[in-house]
C-alpha positions as protocol buffer text, in pm:
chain_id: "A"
residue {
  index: 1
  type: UNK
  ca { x: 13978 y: 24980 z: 9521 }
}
residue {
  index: 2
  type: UNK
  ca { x: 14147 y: 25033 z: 9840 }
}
residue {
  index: 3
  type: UNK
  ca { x: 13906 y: 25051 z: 10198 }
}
residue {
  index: 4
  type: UNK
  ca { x: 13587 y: 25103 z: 9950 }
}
residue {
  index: 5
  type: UNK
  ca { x: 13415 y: 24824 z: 10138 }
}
residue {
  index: 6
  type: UNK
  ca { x: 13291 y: 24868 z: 10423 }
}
residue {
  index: 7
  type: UNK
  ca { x: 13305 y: 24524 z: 10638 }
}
residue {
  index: 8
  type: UNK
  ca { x: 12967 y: 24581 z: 10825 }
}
residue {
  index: 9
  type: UNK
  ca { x: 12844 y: 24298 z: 11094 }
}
residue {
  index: 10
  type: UNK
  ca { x: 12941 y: 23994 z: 10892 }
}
residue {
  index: 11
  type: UNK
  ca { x: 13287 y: 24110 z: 10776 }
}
residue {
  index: 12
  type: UNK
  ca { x: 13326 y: 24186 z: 11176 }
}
residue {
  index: 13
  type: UNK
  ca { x: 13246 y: 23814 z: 11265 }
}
residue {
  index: 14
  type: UNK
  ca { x: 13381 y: 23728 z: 10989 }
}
residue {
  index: 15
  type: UNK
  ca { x: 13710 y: 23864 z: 11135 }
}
residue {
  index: 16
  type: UNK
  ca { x: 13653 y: 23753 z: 11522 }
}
residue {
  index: 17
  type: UNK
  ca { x: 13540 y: 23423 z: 11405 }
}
residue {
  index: 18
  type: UNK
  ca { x: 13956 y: 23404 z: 11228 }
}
residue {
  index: 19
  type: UNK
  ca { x: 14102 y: 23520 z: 11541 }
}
residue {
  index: 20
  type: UNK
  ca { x: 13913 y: 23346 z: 11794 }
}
residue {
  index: 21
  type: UNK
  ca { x: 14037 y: 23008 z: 11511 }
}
residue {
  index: 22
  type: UNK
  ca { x: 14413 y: 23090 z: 11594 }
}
residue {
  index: 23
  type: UNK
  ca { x: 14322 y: 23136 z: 11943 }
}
residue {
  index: 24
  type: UNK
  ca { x: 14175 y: 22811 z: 12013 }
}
residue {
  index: 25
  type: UNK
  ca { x: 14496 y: 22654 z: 11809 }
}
residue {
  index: 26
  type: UNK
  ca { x: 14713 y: 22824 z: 12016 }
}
residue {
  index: 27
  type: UNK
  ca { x: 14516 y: 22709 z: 12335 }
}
residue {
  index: 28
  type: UNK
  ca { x: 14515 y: 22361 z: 12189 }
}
residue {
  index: 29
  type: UNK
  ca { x: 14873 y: 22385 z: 12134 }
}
residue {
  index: 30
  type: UNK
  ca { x: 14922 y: 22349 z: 11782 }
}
residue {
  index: 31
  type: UNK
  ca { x: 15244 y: 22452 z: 11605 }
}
residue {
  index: 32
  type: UNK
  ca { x: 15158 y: 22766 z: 11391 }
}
residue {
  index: 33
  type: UNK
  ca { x: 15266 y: 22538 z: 11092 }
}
residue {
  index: 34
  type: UNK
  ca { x: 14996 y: 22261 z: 11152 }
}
residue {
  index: 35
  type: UNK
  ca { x: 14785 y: 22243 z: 10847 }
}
residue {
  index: 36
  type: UNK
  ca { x: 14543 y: 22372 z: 11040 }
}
residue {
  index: 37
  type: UNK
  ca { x: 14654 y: 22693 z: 11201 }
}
residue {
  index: 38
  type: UNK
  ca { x: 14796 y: 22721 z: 10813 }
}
residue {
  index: 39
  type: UNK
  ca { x: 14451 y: 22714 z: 10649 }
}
residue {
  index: 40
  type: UNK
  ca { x: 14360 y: 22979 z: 10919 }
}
residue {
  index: 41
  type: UNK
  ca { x: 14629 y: 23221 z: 10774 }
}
residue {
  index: 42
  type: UNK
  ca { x: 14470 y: 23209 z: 10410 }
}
residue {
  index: 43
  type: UNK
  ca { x: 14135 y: 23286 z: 10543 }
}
residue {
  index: 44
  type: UNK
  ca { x: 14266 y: 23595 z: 10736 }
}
residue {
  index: 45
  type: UNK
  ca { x: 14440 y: 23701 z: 10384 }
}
residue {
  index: 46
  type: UNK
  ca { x: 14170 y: 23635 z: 10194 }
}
residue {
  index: 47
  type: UNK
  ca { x: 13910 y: 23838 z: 10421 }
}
residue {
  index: 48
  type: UNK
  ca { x: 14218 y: 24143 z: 10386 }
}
residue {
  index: 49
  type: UNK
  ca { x: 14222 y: 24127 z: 9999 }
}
residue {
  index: 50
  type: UNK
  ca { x: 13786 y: 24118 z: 10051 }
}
residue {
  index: 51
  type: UNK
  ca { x: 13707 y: 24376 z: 10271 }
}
residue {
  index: 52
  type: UNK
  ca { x: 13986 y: 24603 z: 10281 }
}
residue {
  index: 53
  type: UNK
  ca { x: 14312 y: 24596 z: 9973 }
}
residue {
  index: 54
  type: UNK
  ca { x: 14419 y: 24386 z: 9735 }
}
residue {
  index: 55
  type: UNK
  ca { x: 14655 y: 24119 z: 9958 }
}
residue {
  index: 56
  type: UNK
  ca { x: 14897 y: 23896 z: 9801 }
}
residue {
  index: 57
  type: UNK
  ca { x: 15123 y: 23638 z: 9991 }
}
residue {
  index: 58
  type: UNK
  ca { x: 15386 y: 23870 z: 10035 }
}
residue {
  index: 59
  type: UNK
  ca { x: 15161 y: 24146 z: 10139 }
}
residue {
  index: 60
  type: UNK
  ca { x: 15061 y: 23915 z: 10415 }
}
residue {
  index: 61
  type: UNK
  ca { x: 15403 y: 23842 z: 10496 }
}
residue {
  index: 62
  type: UNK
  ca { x: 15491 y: 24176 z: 10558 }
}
residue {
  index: 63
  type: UNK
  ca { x: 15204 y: 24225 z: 10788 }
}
residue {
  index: 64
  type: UNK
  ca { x: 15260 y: 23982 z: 10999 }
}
residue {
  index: 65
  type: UNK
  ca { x: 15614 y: 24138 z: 11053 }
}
residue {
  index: 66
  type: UNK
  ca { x: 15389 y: 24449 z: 11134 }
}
residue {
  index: 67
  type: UNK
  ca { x: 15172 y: 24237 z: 11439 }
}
residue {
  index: 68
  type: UNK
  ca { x: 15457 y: 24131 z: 11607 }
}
residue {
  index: 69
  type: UNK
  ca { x: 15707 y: 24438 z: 11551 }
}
residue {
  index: 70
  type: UNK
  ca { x: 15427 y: 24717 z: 11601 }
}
residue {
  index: 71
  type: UNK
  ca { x: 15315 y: 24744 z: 11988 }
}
residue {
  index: 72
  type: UNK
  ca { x: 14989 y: 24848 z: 11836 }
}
residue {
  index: 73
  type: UNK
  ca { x: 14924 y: 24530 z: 11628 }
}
residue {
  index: 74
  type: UNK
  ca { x: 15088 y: 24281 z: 11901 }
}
residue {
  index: 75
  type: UNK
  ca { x: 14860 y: 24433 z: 12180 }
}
residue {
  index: 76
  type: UNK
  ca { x: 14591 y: 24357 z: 11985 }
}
residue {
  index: 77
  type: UNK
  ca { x: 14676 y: 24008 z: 11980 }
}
residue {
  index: 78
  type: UNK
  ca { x: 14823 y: 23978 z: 12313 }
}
residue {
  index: 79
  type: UNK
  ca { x: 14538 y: 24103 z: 12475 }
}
residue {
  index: 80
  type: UNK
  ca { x: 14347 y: 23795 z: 12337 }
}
residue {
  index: 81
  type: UNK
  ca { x: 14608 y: 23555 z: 12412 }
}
residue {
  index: 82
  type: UNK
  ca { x: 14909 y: 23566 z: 12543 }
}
residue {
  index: 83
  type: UNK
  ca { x: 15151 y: 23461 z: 12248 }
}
residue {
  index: 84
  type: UNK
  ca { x: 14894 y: 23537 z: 11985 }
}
residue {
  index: 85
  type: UNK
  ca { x: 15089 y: 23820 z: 11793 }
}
residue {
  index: 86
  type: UNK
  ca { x: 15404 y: 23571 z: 11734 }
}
residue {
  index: 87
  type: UNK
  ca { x: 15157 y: 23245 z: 11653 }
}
residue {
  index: 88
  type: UNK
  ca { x: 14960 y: 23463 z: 11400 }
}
residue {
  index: 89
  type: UNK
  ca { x: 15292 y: 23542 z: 11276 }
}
residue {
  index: 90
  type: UNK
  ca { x: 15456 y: 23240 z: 11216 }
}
residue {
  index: 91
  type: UNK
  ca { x: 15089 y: 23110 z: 11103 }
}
residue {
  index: 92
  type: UNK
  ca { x: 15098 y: 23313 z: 10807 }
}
residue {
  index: 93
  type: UNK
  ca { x: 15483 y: 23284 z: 10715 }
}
residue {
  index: 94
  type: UNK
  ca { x: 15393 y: 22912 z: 10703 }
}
residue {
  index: 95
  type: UNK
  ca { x: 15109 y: 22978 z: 10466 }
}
residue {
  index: 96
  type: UNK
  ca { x: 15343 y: 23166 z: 10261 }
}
residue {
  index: 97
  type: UNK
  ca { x: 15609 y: 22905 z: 10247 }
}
residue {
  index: 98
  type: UNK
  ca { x: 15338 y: 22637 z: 10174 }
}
residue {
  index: 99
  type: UNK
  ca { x: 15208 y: 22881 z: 9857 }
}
residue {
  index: 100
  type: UNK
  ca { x: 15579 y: 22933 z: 9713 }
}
residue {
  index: 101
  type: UNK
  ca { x: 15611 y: 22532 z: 9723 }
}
């Protein structure tokens, strides 16, 4: 049932432990498509459709439309990394594309 969990302290690093993951790709350079960077996606989805709403692939999809397009979403990224919001982005489009395959 939609937001009855509450994601407490582990949910929370659960979450910054994800981000600070695409982060460290992005730093490293990896192409949001590497396997890697991919596999980072489906955790982020997965924690969604645990801790918060059911969250399908296409769900995800149109979230990550959301980060970039939303100021309020990409400044969450940006202010992590500059050229997080569009690498999250194209991270989890290439998750999708690898689950349709």
């Amino acid at each position: 049932i939609v937001g009855q969990q509450d994601p407490g302290a582990s949910g929370k690093a659960e979450a910054e432990r994800i981000e600070a993951a695409w982060a460290s790709h992005l730093d490293a350079g990896l192409s949001p498509d590497d396997p890697r960077a991919v596999a980072v996606a489906e955790e982020a989805r997965l924690h969604i459709d645990r801790w918060f709403y059911p969250c399908g692939i296409e769900m995800h999809v149109a979230l990550a439309e959301m980060y970039e397009a939303d100021a309020r979403f990409r400044v969450h990224y940006e202010s992590r990394r500059e050229g997080l919001a569009a690498f999250v982005a194209a991270s989890i489009r290439a998750n999708a594309e690898a689950a349709r395959e």
